[in-house]
C-alpha positions in Angstrom: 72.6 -195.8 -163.7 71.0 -193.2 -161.0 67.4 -192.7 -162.0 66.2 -188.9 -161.7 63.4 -187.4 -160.1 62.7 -185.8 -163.8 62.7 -189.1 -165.7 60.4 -190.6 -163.0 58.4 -187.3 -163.5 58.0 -187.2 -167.1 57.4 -191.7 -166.8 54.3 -191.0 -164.4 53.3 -187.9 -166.6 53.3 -190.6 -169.9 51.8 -193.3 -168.0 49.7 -192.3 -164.7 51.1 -194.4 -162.4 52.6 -194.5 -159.4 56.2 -193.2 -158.5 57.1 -195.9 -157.2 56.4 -198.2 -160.2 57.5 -195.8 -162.4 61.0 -195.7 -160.6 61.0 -199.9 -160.5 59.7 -199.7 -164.4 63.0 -196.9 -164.7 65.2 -199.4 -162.8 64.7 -202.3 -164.6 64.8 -200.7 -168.6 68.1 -199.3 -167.4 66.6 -195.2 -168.0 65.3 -196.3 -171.3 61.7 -194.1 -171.1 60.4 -196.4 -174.0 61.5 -199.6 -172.3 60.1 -198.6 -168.8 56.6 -197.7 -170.6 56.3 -201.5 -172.1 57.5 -202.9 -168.4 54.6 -200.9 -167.4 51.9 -201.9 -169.7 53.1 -205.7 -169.1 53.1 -204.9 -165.3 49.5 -203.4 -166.3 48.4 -206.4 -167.8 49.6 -208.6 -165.2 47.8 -206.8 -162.5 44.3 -206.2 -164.6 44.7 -210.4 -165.3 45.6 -210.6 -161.3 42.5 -208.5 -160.2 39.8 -209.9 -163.0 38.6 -212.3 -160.2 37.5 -209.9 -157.5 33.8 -208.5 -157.2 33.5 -205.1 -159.0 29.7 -204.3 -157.8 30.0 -200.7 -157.2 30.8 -198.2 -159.7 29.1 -195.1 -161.9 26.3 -194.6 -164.8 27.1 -191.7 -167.6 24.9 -190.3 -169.4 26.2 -188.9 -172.7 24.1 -186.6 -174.9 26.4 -185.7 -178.4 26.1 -182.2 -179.8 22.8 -182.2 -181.7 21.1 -184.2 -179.3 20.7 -186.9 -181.9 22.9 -189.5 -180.5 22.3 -190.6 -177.0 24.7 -193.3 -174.7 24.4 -194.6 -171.2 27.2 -196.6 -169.9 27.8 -198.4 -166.4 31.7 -199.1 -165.7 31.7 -200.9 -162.3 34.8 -201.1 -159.7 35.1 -202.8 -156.2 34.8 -199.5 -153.9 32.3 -196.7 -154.4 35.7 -194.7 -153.1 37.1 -195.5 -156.7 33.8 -194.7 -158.7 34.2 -191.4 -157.2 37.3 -190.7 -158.6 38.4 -188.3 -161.0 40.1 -191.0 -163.7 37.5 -193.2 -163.1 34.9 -190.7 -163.9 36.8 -189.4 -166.9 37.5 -193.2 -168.6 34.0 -193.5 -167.8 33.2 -190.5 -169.8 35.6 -191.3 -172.6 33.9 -194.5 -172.9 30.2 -193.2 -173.3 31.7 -190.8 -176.1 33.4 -193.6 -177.8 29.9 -195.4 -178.1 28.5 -192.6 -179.4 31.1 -192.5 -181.9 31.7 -195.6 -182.9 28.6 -197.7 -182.4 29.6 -201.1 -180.7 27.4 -203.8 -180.7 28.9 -206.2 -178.1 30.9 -205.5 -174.9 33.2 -208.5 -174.9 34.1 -211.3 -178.1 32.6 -213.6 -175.6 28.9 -211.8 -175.7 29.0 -212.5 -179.4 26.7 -215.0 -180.4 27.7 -218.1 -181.9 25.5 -218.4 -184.9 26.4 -214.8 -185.6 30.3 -215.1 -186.0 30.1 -217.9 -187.4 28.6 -215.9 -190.6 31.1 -213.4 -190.7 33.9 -214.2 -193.3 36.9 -213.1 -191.1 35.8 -213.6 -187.3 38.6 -211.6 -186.3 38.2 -207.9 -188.3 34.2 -208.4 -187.3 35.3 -208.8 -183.3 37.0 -205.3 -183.8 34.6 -204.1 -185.3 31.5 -204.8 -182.9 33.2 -205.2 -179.5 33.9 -202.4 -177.7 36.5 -203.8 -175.7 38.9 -204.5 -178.9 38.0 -201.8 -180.5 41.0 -198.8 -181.2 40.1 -195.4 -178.5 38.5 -192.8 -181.2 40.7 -190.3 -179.0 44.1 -192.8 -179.1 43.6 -195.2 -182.0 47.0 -196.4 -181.2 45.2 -197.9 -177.7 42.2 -200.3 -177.5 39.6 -199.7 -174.6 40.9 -203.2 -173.3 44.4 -201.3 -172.8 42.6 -198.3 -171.4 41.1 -200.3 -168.9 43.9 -201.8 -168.0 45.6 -199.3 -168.2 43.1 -197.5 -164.9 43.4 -201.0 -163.2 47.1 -200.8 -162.6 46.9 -196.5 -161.8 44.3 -197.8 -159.1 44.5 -200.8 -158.0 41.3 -202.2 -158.3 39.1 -204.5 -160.7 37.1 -202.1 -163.5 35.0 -203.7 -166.4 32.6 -202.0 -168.3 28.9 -203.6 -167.2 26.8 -202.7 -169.9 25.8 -200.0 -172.2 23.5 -198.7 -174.3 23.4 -196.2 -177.5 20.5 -194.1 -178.6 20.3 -192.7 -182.2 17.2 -190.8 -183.2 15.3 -193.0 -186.5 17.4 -196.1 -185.0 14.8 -199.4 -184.6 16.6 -202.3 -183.8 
């Protein structure tokens, strides 16, 4: 089956990757849009497990201020090149991310930052993880995506290691 410039088109539209993986994803689900997307989110993971190793010590803070000016969120997403932390999807996801915590109030960045003691308490480990991490937790604007996936997601558009470095959330009357 010939692949079209208007499936690869409306692939890379869905997905925001390259042509050419789009036309390889194309190629190997026979034309099947759904099928090529999974071949690209595998091909997403693959890549984001492939890169995990390499140095990300450059990347961007955002500040985030929500309407009222009663919640407040600063968030560092690091890359490998301060090239990437100046682009534009870069600087969004690290938007998206700041508004998330705002939203939904994460405790922990990663199920391994969790403390022992801590999870141990919790009568099912798993739903609490969800909960508090930020990295498993559903995107408020595409609960159908965790921030893990939209990560990943960035990795494999750009080619380079991203992990979220820290964060922190403000809320007026909050004492912790």
């Amino acid at each position: 089956m010939a692949i079209t410039s208007e499936q690869i088109k409306e692939l890379r539209e869905a997905t925001s990757c390259g042509v050419i993986e789009c036309k390889k994803a194309l190629e190997e689900a026979a034309g099947d849009l759904g099928k090529a997307k999974e071949v690209l989110r595998k091909r997403g993971l693959e890549m984001a497990a492939k890169k995990s190793g390499r140095a990300a010590n450059q990347g961007r803070v955002e500040a985030y201020i929500h309407s009222g000016s009663r919640i407040g969120v600063l968030i560092e997403l690091n890359c490998e090149t301060d090239f990437v932390a100046q682009n534009q999807s870069f600087s969004t996801l690290t938007r998206d991310l700041a508004l998330h915590i705002a939203a939904v109030n994460p405790k922990y960045t990663r199920r391994e930052d969790i403390p022992a003691d801590v999870l141990s308490k919790q009568a099912d480990p798993e739903a609490y993880i969800k909960e508090v991490c930020l990295m498993e937790q559903n995107f408020v604007k595409d609960p159908g995506k965790t921030i893990q996936d939209c990560v990943n997601a960035l990795i494999a558009s750009i080619g380079e290691n991203i992990q979220v470095g820290r964060f922190t959330r403000y809320k007026v009357g909050d004492v912790e």
